[in-house]
C-alpha positions as CSV (number, residue, x, y, z in Angstrom):
1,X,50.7,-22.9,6.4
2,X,47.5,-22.4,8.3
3,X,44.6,-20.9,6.2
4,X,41.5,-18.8,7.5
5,X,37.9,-18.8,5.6
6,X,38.8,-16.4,3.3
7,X,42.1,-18.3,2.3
8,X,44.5,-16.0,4.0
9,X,47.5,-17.0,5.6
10,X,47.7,-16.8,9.5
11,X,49.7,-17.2,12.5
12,X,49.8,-20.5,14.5
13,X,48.3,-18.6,17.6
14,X,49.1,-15.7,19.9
15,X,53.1,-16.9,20.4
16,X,53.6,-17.0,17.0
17,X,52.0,-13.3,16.5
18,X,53.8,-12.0,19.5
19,X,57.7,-13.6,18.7
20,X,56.6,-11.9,15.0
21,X,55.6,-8.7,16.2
22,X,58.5,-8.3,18.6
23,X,61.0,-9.6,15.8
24,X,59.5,-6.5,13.6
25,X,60.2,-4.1,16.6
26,X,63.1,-5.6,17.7
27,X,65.3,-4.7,14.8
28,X,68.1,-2.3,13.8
29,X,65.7,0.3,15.4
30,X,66.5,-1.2,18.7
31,X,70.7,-2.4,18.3
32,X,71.7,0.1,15.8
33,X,69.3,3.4,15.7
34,X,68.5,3.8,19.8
35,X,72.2,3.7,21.2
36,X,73.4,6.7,18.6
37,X,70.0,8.6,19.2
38,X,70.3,7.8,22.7
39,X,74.7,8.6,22.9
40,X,73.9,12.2,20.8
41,X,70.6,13.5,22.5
42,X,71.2,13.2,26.4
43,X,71.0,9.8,27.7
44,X,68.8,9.1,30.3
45,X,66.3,12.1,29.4
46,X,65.6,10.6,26.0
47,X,65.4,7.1,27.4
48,X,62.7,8.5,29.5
49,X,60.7,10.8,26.8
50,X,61.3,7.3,24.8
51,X,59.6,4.9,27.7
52,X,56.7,7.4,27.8
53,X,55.8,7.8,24.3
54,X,55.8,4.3,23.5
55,X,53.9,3.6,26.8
56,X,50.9,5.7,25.6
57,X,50.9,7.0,22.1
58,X,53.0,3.7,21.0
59,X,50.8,1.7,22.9
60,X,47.7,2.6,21.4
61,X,49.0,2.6,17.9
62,X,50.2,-0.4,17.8
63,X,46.7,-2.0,19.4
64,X,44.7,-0.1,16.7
65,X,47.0,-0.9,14.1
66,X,46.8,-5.0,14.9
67,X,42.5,-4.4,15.9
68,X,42.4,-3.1,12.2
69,X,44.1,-5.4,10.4
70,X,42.1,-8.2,12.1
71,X,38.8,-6.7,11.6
72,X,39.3,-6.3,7.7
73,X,41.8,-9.5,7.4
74,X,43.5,-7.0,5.2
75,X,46.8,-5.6,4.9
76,X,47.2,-1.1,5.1
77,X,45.3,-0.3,1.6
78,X,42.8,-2.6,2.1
79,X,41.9,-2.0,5.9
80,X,41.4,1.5,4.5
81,X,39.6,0.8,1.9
82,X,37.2,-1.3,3.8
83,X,35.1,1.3,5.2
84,X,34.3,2.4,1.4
85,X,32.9,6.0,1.4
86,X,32.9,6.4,5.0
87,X,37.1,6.6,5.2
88,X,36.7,9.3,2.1
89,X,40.2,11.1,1.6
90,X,41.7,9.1,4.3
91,X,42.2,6.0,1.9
92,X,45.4,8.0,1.2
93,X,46.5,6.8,3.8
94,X,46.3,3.1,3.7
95,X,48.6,3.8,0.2
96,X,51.2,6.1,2.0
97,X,51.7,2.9,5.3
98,X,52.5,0.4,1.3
99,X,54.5,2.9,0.4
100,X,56.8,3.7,3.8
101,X,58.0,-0.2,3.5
102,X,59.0,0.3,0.2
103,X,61.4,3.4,1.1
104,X,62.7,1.6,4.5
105,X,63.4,-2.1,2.5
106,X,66.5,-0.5,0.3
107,X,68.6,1.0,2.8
108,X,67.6,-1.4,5.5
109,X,69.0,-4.0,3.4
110,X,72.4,-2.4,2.5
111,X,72.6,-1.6,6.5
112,X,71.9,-5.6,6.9
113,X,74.7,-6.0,4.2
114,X,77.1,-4.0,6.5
115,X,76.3,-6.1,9.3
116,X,76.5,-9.3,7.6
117,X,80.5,-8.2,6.1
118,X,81.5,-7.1,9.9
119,X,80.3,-10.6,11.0
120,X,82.0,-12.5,8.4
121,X,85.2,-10.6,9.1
122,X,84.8,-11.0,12.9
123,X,84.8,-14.9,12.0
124,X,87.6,-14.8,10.1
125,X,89.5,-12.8,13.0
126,X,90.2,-9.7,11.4
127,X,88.6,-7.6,14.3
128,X,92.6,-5.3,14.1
129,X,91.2,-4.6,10.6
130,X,87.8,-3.4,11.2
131,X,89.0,-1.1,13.8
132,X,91.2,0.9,11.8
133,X,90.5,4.6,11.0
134,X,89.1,5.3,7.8
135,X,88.2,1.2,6.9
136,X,84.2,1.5,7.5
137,X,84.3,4.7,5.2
138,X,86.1,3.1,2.7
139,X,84.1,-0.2,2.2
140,X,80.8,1.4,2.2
141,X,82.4,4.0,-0.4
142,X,84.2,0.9,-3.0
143,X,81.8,-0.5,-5.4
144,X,81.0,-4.6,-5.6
145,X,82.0,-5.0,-2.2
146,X,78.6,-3.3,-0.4
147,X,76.4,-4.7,-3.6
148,X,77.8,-8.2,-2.9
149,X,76.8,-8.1,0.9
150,X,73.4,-6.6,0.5
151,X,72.6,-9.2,-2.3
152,X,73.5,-12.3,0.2
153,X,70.9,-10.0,2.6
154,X,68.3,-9.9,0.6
155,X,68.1,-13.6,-0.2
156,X,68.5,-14.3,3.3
157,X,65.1,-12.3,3.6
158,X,63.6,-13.2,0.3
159,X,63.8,-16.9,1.2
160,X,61.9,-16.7,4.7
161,X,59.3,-14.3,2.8
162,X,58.8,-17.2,0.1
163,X,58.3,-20.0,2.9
164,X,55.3,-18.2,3.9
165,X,53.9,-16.7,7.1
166,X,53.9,-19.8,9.5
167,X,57.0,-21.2,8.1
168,X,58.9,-18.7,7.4
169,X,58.3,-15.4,8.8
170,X,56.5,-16.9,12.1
171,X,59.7,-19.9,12.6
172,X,62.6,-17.9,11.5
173,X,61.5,-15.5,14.8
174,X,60.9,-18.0,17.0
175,X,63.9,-19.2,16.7
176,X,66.3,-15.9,16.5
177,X,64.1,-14.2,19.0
178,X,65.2,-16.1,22.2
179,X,68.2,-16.6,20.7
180,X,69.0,-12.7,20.6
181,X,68.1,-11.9,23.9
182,X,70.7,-14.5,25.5
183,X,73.2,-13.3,23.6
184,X,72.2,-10.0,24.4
185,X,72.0,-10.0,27.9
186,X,75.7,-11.9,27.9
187,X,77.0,-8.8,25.8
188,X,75.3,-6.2,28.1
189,X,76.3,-8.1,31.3
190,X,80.5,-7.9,30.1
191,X,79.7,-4.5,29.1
192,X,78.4,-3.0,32.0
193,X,81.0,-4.9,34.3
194,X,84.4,-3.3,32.5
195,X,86.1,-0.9,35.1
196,X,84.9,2.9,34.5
197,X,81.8,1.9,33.1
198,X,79.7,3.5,35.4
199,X,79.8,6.7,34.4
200,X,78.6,5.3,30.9
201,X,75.8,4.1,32.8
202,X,75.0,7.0,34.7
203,X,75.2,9.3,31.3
204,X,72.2,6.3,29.9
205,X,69.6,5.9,32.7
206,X,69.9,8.5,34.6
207,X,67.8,11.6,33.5
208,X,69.5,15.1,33.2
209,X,67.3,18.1,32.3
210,X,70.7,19.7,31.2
211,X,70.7,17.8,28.5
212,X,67.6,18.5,27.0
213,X,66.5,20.4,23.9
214,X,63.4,20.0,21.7
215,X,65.3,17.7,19.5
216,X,65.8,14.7,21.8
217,X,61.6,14.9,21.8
218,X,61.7,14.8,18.2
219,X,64.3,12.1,17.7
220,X,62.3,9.7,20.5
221,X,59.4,10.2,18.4
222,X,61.1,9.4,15.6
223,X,62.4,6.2,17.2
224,X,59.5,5.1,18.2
225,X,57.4,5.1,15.0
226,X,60.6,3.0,14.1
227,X,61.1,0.6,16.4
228,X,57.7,-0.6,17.7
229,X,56.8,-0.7,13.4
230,X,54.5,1.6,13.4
231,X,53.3,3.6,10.7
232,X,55.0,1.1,8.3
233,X,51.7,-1.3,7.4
234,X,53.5,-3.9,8.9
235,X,51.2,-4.2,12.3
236,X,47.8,-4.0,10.0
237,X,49.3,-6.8,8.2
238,X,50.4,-9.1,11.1
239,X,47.0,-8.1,12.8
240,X,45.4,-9.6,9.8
241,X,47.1,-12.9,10.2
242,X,45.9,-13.0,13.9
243,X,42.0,-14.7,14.8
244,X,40.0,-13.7,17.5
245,X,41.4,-15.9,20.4
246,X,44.1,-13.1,20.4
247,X,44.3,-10.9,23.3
248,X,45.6,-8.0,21.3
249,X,45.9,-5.4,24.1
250,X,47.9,-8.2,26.4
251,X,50.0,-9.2,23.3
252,X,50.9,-5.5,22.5
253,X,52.1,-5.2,26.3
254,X,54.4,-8.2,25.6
255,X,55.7,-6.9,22.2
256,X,56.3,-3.4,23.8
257,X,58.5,-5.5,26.8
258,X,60.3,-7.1,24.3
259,X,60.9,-4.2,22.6
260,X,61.9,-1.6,25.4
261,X,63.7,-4.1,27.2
262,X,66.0,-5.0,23.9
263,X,66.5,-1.0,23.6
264,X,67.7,-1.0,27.6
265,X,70.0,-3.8,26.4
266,X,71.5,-2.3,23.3
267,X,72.0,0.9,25.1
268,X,73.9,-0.8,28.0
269,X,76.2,-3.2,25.7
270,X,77.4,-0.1,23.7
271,X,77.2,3.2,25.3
272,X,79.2,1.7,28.9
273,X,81.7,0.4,26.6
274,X,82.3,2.7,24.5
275,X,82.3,5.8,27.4
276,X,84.9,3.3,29.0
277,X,87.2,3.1,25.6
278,X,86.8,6.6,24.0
279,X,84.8,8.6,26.4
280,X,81.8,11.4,25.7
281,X,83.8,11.9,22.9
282,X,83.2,9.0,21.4
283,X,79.3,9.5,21.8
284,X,78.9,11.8,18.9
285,X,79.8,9.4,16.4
286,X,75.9,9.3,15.3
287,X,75.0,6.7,12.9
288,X,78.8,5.7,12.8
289,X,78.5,4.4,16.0
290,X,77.8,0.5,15.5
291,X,80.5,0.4,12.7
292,X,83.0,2.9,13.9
293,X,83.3,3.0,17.5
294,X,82.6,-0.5,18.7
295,X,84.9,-2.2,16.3
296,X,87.6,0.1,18.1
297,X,86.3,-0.9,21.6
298,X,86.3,-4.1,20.8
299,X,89.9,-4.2,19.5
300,X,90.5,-2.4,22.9
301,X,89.5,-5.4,24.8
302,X,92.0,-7.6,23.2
303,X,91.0,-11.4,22.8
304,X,88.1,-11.3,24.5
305,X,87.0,-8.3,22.4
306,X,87.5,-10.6,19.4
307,X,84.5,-13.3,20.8
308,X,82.1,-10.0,22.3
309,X,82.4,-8.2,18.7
310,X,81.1,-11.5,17.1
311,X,78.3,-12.7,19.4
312,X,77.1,-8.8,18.9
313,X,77.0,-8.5,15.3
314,X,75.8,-12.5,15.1
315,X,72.6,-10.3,17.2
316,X,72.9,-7.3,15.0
317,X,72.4,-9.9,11.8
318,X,69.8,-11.3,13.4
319,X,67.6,-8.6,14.6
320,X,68.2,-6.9,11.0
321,X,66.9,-10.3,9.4
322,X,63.8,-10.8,11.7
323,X,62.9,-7.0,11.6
324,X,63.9,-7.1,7.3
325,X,61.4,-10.2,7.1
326,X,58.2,-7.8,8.4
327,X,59.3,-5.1,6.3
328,X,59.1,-6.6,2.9
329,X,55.8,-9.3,3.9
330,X,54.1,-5.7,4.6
331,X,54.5,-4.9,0.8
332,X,54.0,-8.5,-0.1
333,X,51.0,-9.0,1.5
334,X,49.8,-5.2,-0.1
335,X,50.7,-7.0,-3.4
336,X,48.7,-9.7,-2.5
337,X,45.4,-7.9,-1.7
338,X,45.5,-5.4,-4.1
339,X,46.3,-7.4,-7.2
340,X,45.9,-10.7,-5.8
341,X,49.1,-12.1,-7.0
342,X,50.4,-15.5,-5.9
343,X,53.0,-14.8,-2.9
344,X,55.8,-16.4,-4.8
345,X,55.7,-13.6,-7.2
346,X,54.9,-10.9,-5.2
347,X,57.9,-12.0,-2.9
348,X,60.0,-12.0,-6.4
349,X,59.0,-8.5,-7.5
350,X,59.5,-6.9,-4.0
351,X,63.3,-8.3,-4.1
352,X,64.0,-7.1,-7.8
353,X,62.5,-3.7,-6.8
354,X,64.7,-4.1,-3.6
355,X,67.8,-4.8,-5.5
356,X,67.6,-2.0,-7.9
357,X,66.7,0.3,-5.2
358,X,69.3,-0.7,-2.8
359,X,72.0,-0.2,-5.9
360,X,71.1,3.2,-5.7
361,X,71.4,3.6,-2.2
362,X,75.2,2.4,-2.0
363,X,76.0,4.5,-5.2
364,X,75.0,7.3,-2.9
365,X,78.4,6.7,-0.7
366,X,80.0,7.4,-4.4
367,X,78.7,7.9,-8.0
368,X,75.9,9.4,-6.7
369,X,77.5,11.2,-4.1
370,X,75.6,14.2,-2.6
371,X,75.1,16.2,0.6
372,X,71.9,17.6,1.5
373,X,71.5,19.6,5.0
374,X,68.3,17.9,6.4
375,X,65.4,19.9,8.6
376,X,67.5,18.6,11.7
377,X,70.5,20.0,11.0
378,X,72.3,17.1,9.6
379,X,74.3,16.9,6.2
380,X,73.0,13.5,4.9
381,X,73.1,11.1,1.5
382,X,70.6,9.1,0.0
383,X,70.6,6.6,2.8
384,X,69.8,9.1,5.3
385,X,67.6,11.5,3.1
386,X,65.2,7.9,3.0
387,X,65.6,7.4,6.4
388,X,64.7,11.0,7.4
389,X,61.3,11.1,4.9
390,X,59.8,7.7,6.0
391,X,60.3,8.6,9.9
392,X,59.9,12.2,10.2
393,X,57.8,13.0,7.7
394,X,55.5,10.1,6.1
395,X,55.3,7.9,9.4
396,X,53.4,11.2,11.6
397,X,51.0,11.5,8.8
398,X,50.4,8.0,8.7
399,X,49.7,7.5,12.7
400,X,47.3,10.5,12.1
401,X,45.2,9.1,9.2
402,X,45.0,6.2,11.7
403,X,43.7,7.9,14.8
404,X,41.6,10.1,12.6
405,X,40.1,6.7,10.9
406,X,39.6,4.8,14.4
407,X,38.5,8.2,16.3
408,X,35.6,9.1,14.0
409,X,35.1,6.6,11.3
410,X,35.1,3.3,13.0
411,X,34.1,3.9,16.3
């Protein structure tokens, strides 16, 4: 693991920060999150409002974000921090970005859990099984079963985290990053070619001013703070790993490629298909979508349904890995800096808080069952109440610290 000056670990150059920063981005945000945002708020008109938010508000967030973490060499609480008196009450701020990671990491991980089960079972060739009605609501609902998949998750993640930032976090994206894409574009390609998918197509790209309400804005912003990893510490701390040779403006134009091009892909392997299969009906399945619908398209599709359904949760399991990985170093390297603990147990105290957490999360499908009608309308359970809090609520006041902090304190 390359060191800098000041002992802190680093990237292996601008390819290494890029494939990193695009692995982050290029998550469940993008294969899970956008397709049901993008099926349930209008198609095409939110892929647009999406495109131009992250072109100019995403843009220069994420570019500040990395600038900052590279001029302190220090992750969220730290950059803050490092204009002393000058950043005054902002310094609030650089606590809240530690603090987002730590609400996304437990319910990320029992989503990566789900993912990882719906692989295995795809391997085993029970794809009949995972299509029947009622089977995703009762294994997320049964105890052991969820804690058991989310457990072999989190050591997946824990053990890239321990190998450090060049051999772990920088190699394991190198090498799932390409590999994703091919697999995605293969997906995408069968999925867009299956008769009557055009009109699935049409409903995606194609922008209709009928179909929008103030809500898709809010749910694009929403997704982008998500998927580009903004707001979440995790650029500051990446930026901090990156030395001055790097281009950051050029390298945030390739991360935001990346990034909107794996959206464009994950909207076109599962909203044609599943328009084809189960029609506009099958559009409002909302978060259900990945684990719901597609299993039953799949199943639709016979054989060949079989070998598509695992190549796309092998990408799902790897996108929820890669983006996982820059969740939890965020809070690792926050350890770090603040406390200046030794990585290996930073990395171990992150996953027992993770685990605990995450138990609580899948007791919300049962012994902690609740329902809670959200600000948008939704009834949700833990799961969703963490998801909603981090993006619509922390993650704005966050991105306005960091104007605020660039705008008048730094400049």
């Amino acid at each position: 693991m390359e060191k800098e000056k000041n002992n802190r670990s680093s990237f292996s150059g601008k390819i290494g920060f890029v494939l990193s920063a695009a692995g982050a981005s290029v998550g469940l945000g993008n294969i899970w999150r956008f397709p049901y945002l993008a099926a349930k708020y209008g198609g095409g008109i939110f892929l647009l409002i999406y495109i131009l938010l992250a072109l100019t508000f995403g843009y220069t967030m994420i570019v500040a974000e990395s600038a900052l973490g590279r001029m302190t060499r220090k992750s969220p609480v730290g950059a803050f921090k490092a204009f002393g008196k000058k950043a005054g009450w902002l310094s609030f701020g650089g606590w809240i970005n530690a603090v987002i990671p730590m609400l996304i990491v437990p319910y990320y991980s029992v989503i990566g859990g789900w993912v990882l089960k719906y692989l295995f079972e795809y391997l085993r060739g029970n794809s009949e099984t995972l299509a029947k009605d009622g089977y995703f609501t009762e294994f997320i609902t049964s105890s052991g079963k969820v804690e058991l998949w989310f457990l072999v998750f989190a050591v997946l993640v824990f053990a890239v985290i321990l190998a450090g930032v060049k051999n772990g976090v920088e190699r394991v994206s190198r090498v799932m990053m390409p590999m994703m894409i091919v697999l995605a574009v293969v997906v995408a390609v069968y999925s867009v070619t299956r008769p009557g998918a055009v009109e699935g197509i049409k409903y995606f790209l194609i922008p209709n001013l009928e179909h929008f309400s103030i809500m898709t804005v809010v749910a694009a912003m929403g997704q982008m703070f998500y998927s580009l990893s903004i707001a979440m510490g995790i650029l500051y701390t990446y930026g901090s790993y990156i030395g001055k040779e790097v281009d950051v403006e050029k390298s945030t134009t390739q991360v935001e490629v990346f990034d909107t091009g794996v959206a464009l892909l994950a909207g076109l392997m599962i909203i044609p298909a599943v328009y084809v299969f189960m029609g506009r009906d099958g559009m409002s399945a909302g978060p259900g979508l990945m684990f719901i619908s597609l299993p039953k398209v799949f199943n639709e599709m016979g054989i060949a349904g079989d070998i598509v359904g695992l190549i796309f949760f092998m990408i799902v399991a790897f996108a929820a890995v890669t983006s996982s990985v820059s969740i939890m170093e965020a809070i690792v390297s926050s350890l770090i800096d603040r406390f200046h603990w030794s990585r290996r147990k930073s990395a171990i105290l992150v996953t027992v808080y993770g685990l605990i957490a995450e138990i609580i999360v899948c007791l919300g499908y049962n012994k902690l069952y609740m329902e809670v009608k959200l600000p948008n309308g939704t009834v949700g359970q833990i799961l969703d109440i963490m998801d909603y809090v981090s993006n619509n609520v922390l993650m704005p006041i966050v991105a306005l610290a960091t104007c605020i902090l660039v705008g008048w304190i730094v400049s």
